[in-house]
C-alpha positions in Angstrom: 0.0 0.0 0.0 2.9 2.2 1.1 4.6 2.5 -2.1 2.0 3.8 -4.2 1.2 6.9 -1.8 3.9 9.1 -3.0 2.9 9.5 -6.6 -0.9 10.1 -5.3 0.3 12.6 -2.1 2.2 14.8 -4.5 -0.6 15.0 -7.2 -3.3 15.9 -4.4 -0.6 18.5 -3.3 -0.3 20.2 -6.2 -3.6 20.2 -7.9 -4.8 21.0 -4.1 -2.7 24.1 -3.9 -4.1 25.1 -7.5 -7.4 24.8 -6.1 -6.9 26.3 -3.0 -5.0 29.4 -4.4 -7.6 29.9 -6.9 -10.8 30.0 -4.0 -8.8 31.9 -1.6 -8.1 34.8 -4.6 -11.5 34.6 -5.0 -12.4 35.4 -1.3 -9.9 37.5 -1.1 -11.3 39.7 -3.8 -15.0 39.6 -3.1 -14.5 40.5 0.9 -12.2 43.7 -0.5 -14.5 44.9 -3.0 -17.1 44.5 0.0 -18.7 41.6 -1.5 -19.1 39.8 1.0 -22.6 38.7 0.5 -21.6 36.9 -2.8 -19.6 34.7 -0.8 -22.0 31.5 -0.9 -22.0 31.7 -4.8 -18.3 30.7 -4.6 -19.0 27.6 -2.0 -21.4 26.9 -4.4 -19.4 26.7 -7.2 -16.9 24.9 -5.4 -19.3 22.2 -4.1 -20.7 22.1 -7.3 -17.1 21.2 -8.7 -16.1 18.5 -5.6 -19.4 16.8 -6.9 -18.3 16.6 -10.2 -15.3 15.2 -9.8 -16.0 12.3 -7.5 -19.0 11.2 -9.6 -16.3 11.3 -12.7 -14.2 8.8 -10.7 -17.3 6.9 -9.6 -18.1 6.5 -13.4 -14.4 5.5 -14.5 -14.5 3.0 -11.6 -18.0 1.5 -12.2 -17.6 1.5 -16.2 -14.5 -0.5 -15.7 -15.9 -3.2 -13.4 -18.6 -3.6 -16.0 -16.5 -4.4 -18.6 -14.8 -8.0 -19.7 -11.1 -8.3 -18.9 -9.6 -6.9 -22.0 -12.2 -4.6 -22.2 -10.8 -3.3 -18.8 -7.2 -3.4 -19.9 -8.0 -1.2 -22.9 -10.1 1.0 -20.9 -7.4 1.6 -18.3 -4.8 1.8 -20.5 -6.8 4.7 -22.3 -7.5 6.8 -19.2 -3.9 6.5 -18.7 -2.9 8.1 -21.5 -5.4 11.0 -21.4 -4.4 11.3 -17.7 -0.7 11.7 -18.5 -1.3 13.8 -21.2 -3.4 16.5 -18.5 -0.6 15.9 -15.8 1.8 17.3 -18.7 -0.2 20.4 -19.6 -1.0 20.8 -15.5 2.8 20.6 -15.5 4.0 23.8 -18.5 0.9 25.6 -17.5 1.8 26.3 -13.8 5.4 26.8 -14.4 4.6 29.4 -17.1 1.6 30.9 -14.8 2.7 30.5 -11.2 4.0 34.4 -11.1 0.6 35.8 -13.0 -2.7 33.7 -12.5 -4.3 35.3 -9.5 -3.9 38.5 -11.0 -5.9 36.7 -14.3 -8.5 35.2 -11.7 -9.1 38.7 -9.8 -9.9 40.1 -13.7 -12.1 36.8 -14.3 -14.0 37.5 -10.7 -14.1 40.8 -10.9 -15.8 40.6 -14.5 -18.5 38.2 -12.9 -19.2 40.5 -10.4 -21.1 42.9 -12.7 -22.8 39.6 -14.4 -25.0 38.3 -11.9 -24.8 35.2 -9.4 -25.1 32.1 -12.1 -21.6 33.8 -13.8 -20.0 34.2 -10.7 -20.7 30.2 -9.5 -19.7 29.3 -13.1 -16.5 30.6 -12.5 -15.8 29.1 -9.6 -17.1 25.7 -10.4 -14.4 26.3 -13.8 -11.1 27.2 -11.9 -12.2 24.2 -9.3 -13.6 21.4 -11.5 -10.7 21.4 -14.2 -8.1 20.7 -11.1 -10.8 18.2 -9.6 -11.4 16.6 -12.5 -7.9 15.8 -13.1 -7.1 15.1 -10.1 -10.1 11.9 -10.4 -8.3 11.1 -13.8 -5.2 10.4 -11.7 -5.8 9.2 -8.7 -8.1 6.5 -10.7 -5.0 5.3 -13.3 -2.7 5.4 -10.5 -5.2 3.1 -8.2 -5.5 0.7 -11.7 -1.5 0.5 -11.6 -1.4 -0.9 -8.2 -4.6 -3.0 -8.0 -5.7 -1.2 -5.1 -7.2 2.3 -4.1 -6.1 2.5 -0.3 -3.1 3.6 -1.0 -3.4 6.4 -3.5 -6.8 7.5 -1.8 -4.1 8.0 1.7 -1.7 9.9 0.0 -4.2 12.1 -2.0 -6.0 12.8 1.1 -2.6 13.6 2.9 -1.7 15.9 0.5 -5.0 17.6 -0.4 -5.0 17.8 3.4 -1.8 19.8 3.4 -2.7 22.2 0.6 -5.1 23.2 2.5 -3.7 24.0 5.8 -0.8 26.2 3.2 -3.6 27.8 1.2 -4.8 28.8 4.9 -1.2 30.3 5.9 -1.2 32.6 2.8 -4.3 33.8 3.0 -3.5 34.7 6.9 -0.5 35.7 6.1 1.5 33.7 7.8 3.4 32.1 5.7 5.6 33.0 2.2 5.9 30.3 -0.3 8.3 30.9 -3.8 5.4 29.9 -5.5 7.7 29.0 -8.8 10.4 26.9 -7.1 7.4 24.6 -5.8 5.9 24.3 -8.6 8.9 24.3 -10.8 10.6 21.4 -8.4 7.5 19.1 -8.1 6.5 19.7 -11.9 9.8 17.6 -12.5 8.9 14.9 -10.6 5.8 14.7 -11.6 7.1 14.1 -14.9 9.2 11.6 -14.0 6.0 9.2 -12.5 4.0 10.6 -15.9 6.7 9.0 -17.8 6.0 5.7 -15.6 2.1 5.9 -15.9 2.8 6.1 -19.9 4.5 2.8 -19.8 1.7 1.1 -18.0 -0.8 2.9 -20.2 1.1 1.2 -23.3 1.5 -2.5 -21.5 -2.9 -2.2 -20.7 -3.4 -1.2 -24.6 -1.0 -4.6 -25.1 -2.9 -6.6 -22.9 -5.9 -5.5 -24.1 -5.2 -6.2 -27.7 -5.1 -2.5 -29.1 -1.3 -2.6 -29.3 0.9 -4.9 -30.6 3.6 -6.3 -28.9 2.7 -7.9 -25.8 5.2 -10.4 -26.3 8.3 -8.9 -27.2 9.9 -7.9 -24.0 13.0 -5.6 -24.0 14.2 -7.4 -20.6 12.6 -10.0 -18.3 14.4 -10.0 -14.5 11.5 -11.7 -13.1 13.5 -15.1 -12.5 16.4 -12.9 -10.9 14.3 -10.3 -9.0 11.7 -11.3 -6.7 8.3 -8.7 -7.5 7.5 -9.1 -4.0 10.6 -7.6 -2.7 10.8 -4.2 -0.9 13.0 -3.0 -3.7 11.3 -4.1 -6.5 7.8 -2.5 -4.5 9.5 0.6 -4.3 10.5 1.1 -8.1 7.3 -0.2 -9.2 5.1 1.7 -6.8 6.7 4.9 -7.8 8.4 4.6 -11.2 5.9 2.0 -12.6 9.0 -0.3 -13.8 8.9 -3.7 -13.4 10.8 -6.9 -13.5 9.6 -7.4 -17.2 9.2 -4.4 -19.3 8.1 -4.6 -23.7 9.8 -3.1 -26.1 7.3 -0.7 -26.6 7.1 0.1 -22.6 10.2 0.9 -22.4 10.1 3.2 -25.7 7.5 5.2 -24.3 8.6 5.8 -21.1 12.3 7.1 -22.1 11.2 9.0 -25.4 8.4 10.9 -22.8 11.1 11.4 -20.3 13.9 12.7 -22.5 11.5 14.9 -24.8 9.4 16.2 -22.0 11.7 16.9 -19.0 14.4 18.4 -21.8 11.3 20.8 -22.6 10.3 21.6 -18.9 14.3 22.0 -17.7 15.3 24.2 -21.1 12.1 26.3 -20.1 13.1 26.5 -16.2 16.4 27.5 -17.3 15.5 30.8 -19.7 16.9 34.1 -18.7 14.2 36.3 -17.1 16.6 39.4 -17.3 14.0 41.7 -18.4 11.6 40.8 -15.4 12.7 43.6 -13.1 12.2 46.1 -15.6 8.3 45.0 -16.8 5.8 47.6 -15.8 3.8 45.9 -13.6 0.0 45.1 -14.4 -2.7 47.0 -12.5 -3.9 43.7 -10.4 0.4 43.8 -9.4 0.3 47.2 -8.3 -3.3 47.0 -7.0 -1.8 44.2 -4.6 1.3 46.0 -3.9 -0.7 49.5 -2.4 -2.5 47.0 -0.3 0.1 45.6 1.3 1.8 49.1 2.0 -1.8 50.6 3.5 -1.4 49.5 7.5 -5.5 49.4 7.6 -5.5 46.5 5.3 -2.2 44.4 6.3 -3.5 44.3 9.8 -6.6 42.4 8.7 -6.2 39.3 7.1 -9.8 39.0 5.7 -9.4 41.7 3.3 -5.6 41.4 2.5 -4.9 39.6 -1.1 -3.1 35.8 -0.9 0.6 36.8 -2.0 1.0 34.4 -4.6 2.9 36.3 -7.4 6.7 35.3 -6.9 7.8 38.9 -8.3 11.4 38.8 -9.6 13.8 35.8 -8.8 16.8 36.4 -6.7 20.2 35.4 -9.0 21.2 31.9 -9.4 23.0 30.4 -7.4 25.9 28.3 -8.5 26.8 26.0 -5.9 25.7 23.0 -7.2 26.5 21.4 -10.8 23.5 21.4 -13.4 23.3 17.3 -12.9 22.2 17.3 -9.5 18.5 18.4 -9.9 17.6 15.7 -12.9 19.3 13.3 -10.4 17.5 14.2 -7.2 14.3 14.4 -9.2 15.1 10.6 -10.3 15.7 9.5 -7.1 13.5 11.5 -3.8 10.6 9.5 -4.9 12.4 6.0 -4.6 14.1 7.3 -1.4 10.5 9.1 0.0 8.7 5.7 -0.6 11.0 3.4 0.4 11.1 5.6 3.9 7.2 4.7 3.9 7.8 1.3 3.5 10.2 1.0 6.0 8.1 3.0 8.3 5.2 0.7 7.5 6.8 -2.4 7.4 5.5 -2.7 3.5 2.8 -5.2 4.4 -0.8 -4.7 2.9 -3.8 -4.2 4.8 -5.0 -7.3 6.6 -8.0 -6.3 5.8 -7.9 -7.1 2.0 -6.4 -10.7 1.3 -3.3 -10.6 -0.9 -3.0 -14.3 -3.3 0.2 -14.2 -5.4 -0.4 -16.8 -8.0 2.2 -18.2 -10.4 3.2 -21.1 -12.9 4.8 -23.2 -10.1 2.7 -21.9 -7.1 -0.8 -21.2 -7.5 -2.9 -19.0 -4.4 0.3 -18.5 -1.8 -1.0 -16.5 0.9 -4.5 -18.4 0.6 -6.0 -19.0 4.3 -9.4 -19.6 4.5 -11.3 -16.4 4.4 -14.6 -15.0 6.0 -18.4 -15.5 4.7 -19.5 -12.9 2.8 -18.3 -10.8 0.0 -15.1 -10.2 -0.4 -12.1 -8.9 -2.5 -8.7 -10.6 -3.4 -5.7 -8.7 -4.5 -4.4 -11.1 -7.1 -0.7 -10.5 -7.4 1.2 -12.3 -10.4 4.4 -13.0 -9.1 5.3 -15.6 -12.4 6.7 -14.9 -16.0 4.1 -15.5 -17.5 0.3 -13.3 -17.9 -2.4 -15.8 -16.4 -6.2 -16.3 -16.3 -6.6 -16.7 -12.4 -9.8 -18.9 -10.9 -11.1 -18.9 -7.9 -13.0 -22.4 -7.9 -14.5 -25.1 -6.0 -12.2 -27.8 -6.1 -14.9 -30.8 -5.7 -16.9 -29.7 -8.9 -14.5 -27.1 -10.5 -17.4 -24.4 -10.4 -15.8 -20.9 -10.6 -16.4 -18.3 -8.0 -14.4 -15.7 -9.3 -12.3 -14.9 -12.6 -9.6 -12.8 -13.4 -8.3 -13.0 -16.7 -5.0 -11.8 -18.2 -3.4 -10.4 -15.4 0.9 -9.6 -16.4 3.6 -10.2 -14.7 4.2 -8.3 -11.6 0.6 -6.6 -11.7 -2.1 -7.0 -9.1 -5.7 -7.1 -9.7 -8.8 -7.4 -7.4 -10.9 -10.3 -7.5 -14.4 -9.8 -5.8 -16.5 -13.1 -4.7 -19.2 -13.9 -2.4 -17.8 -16.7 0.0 -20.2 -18.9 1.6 -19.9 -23.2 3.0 -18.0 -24.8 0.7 -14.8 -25.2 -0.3 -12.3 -23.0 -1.8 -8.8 -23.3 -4.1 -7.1 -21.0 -7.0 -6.3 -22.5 -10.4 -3.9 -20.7 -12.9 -3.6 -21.1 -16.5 -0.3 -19.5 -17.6 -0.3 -18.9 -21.2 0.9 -21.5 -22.8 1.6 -24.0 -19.8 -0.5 -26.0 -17.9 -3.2 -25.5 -15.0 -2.1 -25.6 -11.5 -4.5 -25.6 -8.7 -3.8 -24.6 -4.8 -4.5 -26.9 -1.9 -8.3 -25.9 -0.9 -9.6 -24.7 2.3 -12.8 -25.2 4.0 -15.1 -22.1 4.6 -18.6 -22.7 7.2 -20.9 -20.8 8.7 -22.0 -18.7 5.7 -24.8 -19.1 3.4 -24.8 -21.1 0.0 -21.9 -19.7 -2.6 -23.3 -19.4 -5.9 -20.5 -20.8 -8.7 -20.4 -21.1 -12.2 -19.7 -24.9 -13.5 -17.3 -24.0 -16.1 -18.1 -24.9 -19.4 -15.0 -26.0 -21.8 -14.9 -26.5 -25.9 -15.9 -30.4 -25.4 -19.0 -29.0 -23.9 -19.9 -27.4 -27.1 -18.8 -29.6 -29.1 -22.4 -31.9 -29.6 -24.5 -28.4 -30.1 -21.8 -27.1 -32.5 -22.2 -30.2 -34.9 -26.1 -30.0 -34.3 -26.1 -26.5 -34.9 -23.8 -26.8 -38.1 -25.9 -29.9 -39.7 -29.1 -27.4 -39.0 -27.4 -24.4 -41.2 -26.3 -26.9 -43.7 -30.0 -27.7 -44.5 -31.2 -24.5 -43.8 -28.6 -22.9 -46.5 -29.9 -26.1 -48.9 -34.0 -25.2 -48.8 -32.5 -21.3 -49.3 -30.9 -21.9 -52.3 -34.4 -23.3 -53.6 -36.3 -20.0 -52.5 -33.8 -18.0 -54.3 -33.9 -20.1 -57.7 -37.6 -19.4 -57.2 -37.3 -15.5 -56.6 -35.1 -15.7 -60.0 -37.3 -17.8 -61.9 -40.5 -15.3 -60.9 -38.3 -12.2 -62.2 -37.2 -14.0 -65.5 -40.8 -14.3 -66.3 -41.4 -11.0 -65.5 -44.0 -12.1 -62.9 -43.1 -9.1 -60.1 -46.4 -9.9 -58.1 -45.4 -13.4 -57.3 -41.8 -12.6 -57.0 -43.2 -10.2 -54.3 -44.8 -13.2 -52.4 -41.6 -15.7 -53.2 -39.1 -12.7 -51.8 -40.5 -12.6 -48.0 -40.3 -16.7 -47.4 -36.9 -16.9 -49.0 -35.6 -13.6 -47.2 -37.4 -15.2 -43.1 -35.4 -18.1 -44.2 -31.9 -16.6 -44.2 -33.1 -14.3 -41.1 -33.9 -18.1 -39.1 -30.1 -18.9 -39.7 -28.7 -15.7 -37.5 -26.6 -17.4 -35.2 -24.0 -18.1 -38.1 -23.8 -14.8 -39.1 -20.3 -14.0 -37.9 -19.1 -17.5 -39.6 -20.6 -16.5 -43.1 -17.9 -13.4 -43.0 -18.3 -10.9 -46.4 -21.1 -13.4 -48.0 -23.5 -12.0 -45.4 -22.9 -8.1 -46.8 -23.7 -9.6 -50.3 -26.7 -12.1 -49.4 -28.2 -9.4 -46.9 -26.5 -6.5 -46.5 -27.7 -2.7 -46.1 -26.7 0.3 -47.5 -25.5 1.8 -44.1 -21.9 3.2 -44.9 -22.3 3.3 -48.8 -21.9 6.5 -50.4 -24.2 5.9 -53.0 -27.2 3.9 -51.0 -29.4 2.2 -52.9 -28.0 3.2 -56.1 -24.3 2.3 -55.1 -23.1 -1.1 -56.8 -22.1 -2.9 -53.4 -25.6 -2.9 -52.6 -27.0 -6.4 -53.6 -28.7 -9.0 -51.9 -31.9 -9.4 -50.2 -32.3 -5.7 -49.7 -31.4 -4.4 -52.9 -34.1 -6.9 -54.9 -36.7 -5.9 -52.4 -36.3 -2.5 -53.1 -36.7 -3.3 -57.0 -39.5 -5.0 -56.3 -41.2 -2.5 -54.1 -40.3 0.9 -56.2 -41.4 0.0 -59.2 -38.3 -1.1 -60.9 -38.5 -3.3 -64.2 -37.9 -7.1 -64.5 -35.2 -6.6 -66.2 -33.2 -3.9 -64.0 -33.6 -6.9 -60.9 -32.7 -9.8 -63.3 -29.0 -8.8 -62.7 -29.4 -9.1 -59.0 -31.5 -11.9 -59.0 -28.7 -13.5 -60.8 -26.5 -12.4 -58.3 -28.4 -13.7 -55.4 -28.3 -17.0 -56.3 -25.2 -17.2 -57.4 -23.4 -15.9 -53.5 -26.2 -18.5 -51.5 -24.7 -21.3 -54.1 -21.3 -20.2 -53.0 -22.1 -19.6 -49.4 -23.9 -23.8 -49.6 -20.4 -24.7 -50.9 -17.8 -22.6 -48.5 -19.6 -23.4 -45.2 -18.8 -26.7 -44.5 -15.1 -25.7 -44.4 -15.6 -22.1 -42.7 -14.4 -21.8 -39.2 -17.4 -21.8 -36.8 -16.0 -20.8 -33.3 -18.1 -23.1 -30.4 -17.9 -19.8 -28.5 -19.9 -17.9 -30.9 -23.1 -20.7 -30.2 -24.1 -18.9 -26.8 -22.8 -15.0 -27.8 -25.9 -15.6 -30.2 -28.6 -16.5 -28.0 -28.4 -13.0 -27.1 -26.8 -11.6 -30.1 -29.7 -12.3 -32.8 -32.6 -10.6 -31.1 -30.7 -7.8 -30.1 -29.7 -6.9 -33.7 -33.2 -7.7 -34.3 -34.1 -4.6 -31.6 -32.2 -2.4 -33.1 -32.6 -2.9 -36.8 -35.7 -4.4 -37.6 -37.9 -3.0 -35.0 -37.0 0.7 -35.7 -37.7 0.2 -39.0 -33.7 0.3 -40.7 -34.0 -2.6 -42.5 -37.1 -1.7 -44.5 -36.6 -0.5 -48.3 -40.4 -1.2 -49.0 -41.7 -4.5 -48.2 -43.1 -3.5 -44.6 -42.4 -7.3 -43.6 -39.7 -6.2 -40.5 -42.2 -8.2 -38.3 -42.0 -11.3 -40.4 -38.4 -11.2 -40.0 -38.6 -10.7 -36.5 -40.7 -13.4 -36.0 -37.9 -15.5 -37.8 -35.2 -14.5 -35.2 -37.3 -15.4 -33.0 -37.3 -19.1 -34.7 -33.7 -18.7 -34.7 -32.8 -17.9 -31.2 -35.4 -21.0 -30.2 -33.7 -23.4 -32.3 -29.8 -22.6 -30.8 -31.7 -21.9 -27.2 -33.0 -26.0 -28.0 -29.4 -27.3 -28.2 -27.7 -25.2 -25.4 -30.8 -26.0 -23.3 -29.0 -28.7 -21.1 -26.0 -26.5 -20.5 -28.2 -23.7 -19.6 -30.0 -25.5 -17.0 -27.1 -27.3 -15.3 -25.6 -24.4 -14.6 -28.6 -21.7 -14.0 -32.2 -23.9 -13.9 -33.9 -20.8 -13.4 -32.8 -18.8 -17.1 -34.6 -21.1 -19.1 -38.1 -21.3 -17.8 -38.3 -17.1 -17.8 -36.6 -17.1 -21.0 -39.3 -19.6 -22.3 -42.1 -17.4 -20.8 -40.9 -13.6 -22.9 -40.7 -15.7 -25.9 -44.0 -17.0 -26.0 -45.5 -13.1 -24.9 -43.1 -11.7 -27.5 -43.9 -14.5 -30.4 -47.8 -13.4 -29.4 -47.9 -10.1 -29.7 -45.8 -9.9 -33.2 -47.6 -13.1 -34.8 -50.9 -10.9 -33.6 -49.9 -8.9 -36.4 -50.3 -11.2 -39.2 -53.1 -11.4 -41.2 -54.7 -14.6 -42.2 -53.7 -14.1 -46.0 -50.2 -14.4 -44.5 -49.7 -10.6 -45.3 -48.2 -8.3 -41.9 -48.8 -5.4 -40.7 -45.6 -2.8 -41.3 -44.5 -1.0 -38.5 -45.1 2.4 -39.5 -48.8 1.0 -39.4 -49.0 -0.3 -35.6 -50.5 1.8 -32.8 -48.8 3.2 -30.3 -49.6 0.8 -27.8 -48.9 -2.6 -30.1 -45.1 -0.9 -31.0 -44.4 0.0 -27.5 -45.8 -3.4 -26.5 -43.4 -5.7 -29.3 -40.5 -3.7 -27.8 -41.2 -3.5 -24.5 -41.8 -8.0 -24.4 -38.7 -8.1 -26.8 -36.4 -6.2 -24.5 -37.8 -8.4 -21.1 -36.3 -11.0 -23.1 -33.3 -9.9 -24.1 -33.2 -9.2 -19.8 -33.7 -13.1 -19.4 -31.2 -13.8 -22.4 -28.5 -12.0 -20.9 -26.9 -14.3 -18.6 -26.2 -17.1 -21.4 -23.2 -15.8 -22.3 -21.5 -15.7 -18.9 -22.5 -18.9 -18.0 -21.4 -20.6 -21.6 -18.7 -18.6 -21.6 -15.7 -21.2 -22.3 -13.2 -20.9 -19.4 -9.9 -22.6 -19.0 -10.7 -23.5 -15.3 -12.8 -26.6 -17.1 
């Protein structure tokens, strides 16, 4: 915990002592223009800003846990690189402003004051909120890089803490702070642990499979350097380096470092010899009368903070020039590894740390208490893992963490209850190990997931496969017929053929992502074409139904007729040897009517025939057909999802088969009441509600 406070403590320090400065020039200059009364507009603002900000790191946190594990990785890794890119601007922007800004906020106040109450809170919520925000930004990558928010939440809370108490001394007057130095010293090492938070960025967008790379690694020390060391803790905690680093890590982090801090030390370092000659501004002298009249000085409340550095006293030259980039290196190794000693660098008892690796799986597993708790999951192996907490009698998982690197820690949250307990880790690339268990009693029933595994699916795959096969067979015979009804020129019964050939394709939706670009051709829409309807990549389903349905000849559809026929033929022929991933079998349960919500049932995949319900109605057929063959799955593992899934299908099939006519003709959508549309969606999305566990619990996992 100890060894990520320092980057946190000196972030809440600074961006604290922006904020502070900022309110207390804003006091300052309300109480001595006798504005006094306007005073709760600033708290307002203020509050208004605190809000903000911890609901923006309530967001980052709660989108995160809602995503899947690489989703997470490239979320983080995201935030990490917008955060150090704010740190860096924070960083130039107070070294070039530190001497001028509160005479810029007394002009920005003392505009508001003539503009009403809302302008006056909006400026105060603005100076706060951008420091707030950024500070949430931080303080949430820097939690992400050590797996845990105690300690960055401590040393943000120290140092906002501090802030205040100097904001307090200026504005009292009591004490005198070379406003540049600060920020010119802690600007540098700020930097310094940007530069680290860049690498870690880069390693999340690896892991998360937005980078390439993840494999090539410019050094791995793991086997000589043991990640749970004090040592190790310290430069990781502070520097974000670890034992093993990517090419592309390492890159990043010393092409940020070199560019940056040479930018940030060549600016420290220009001659200010004009500065004592500059007339100064009237919010300068307006500051300077004040202190001179005794009245004012002698009363603190209406006295401005004296945060404008003024000239800077000559260099001295005592020291050589290397000294500063190497203390700036080193105080935050040194400051934290004083923590750790201090602390004894041993996590909080409260929250159970597991280090998992290749040869030793869950050491540091005791049994823990009932009721939900969180893991810190620290990879101390070579390898990146998927981490399971299981039951060790039926291999149910509890918990899951997956793709955790080398030398990172991740939380793992569970609800413990009787039962037994182990951790299993699949390396990549090496086999599963699994921890001795532990016996947990006196809570209630822990519910598990009986991991499911590619053998699983591998009966409903071939089931599912042989039902396509046909299905593709009786398509190809609807589309000769389409053709053969356009040939003759007969458009009204091509009309009827087009609708039983086109529900036919629909029924076959959970193969979709295996029928790769023959699905654009057979059935695709002219979202994303420049020319729509009239561009030549429209063809299929959609672009003969438009023909028929706009008046267009026999002879201007026979082309795409033609066409038609000809990619179903193919697709018959290329899908017994196309790749169909056994994953992909319960992604669609959900997957087809949910596509089905948002195309067909808001009316973008009509161009004319008004038959969105029919197809509906045939992804309904679809989804019951796959839902058929991963029924006994389902219901070993969650007997409940079936039987409420089974219940929304029937309401949903009811109300859109309602609106069929008995001459097989349907109602279009632009043609229902209120009260049927609303009533379709409103069933279809219940549904979708009940549907939505499938995944998860067919999810194949290599705990099996």
């Amino acid at each position: 915990m100890w060894d990520n406070v320092f980057p946190s403590f000196l972030i809440g320090l600074r961006e604290g002592l922006e904020a502070g400065l900022i309110v207390s020039v804003l006091v300052a200059t309300l109480v001595r223009s006798g504005q006094r009364s306007r005073l709760p507009h600033v708290w307002t603002g203020v509050a208004a800003a605190v809000g903000l900000s911890m609901s923006f790191g309530a967001v980052l946190t709660f989108t995160a846990a809602s995503l899947s594990g690489k989703a997470q990785e490239a979320f983080g890794g995201a935030l990490s690189l917008v955060a150090v890119v704010f740190v860096t601007a924070m960083v130039f922007w107070m070294r070039r402003s530190a001497r001028t800004f509160s005479g810029e906020i007394k002009q920005k106040i003392t505009a508001a004051l003539g503009m009403g109450a809302g302008v006056l809170i909006g400026t105060a919520f603005l100076a706060v909120g951008r420091e707030g925000l950024e500070t949430a930004l931080f303080l949430w990558t820097t939690a992400q890089a050590a797996g845990s928010s105690t300690g960055p939440l401590i040393g943000a809370a120290a140092g906002l803490l501090i802030a205040a108490g100097l904001c307090w001394g200026l504005y009292r007057r009591v004490l005198h702070i070379n406003l540049t130095r600060f920020f010119t010293l802690t600007g540098a090492v700020l930097i310094v642990i940007a530069a680290g938070v860049l690498g870690y960025g880069m390693r999340d967008l690896q892991e998360g499979g937005v980078l390439p790379g993840g494999t090539a690694y410019a050094f791995d020390l793991s086997a000589h350097l043991d990640p749970g060391s004090w040592y190790v803790t310290v430069v990781q905690g502070t520097l974000n380096l670890a034992p093993q680093m990517t090419w592309l890590q390492i890159g990043s982090h010393v092409a940020y470092l070199a560019v940056v801090m040479t930018l940030f030390v060549r600016g420290v370092r220009a001659p200010v010899a004009t500065e004592p000659t500059v007339e100064p501004s009237e919010s300068a002298k307006a500051a300077a009368k004040t202190s001179k009249n005794p009245e004012t000085s002698k009363n603190p409340e209406t006295s401005v903070p004296a945060v404008a550095a003024g000239a800077q006293p000559p260099r001295r030259r005592g020291f050589p020039r290397w000294t500063v980039p190497a203390a700036v290196v080193c105080a935050p190794a040194l400051i934290a590894g004083f923590a750790i000693a201090a602390g004894g660098g041993k996590p909080s008892a409260d929250i159970p740390v597991v280090e998992v690796a290749a040869a030793d799986c869950g050491k540091g597993f005791t049994a823990p208490r009932p009721g939900r708790q969180t893991f810190q999951v620290r990879n101390t192996g070579s390898r990146t893992a998927e981490v399971y907490l299981i039951d060790p009698v039926g291999n149910a998982v509890y918990g899951e963490v997956e793709g955790i690197a080398p030398g990172t820690t991740r939380a793992l949250i569970a609800t413990v209850g009787t039962g037994s307990y182990a951790w299993r880790c699949v390396p990549n690339g090496g086999k599963a190990v699994t921890s001795a268990a532990v016996r947990v009693s006196g809570g209630g029933p822990a519910r598990a997931v009986l991991p499911v595994s590619e053998k699983d699916l591998a009966a409903p795959l071939a089931a599912y496969r042989n039902y396509v096969d046909q299905g593709l067979a009786d398509l190809r015979t609807k589309t000769r017929t389409l053709r053969r009804d356009i040939d003759a020129g007969n458009l009204d019964k091509a009309r009827r053929d087009w609708l039983p050939a086109h529900v036919r394709y629909a029924s076959l939706g959970a193969a979709y992502g295996t029928f790769g670009d023959w699905d654009a051709k057979i059935n695709g829409r002219t979202a994303g074409l420049a020319q729509g309807v009239r561009d030549p990549a429209f063809t299929g389903f959609h672009r003969v139904e438009y023909g028929l349905w706009h008046g267009e000849s026999a002879v201007t559809l026979a082309p795409y007729a033609d066409q038609l026929v000809s990619d179903v033929t193919a697709l018959r022929k290329d899908f017994p040897h196309q790749d169909f991933d056994s994953a992909d079998l319960p992604l669609r349960t959900h997957e087809i009517l949910e596509n089905t919500l948002q195309h067909e049932l808001t009316g973008g995949a009509d161009y004319g025939s008004g038959t969105e319900l029919a197809t509906t109605e045939a992804n309904l057929n679809g989804t019951r057909e796959l839902l058929g063959l991963l029924r006994p799955l389902i219901g070993r593992r969650d007997p409940e999802v079936t039987p409420a899934v089974d219940a929304w299908m029937r309401r949903t099939e009811r109300l859109v088969l309602a609106q069929r006519a008995k001459d097989g003709t349907w109602t279009p959508l632009d043609r229902l009441s209120a009260t049927d549309r609303q009533g379709i969606d409103g069933s279809l999305g219940r549904l979708l509600e009940q549907l939505a566990p499938i995944p998860s619990l067919l999810e194949i996992r290599k705990a099996a």
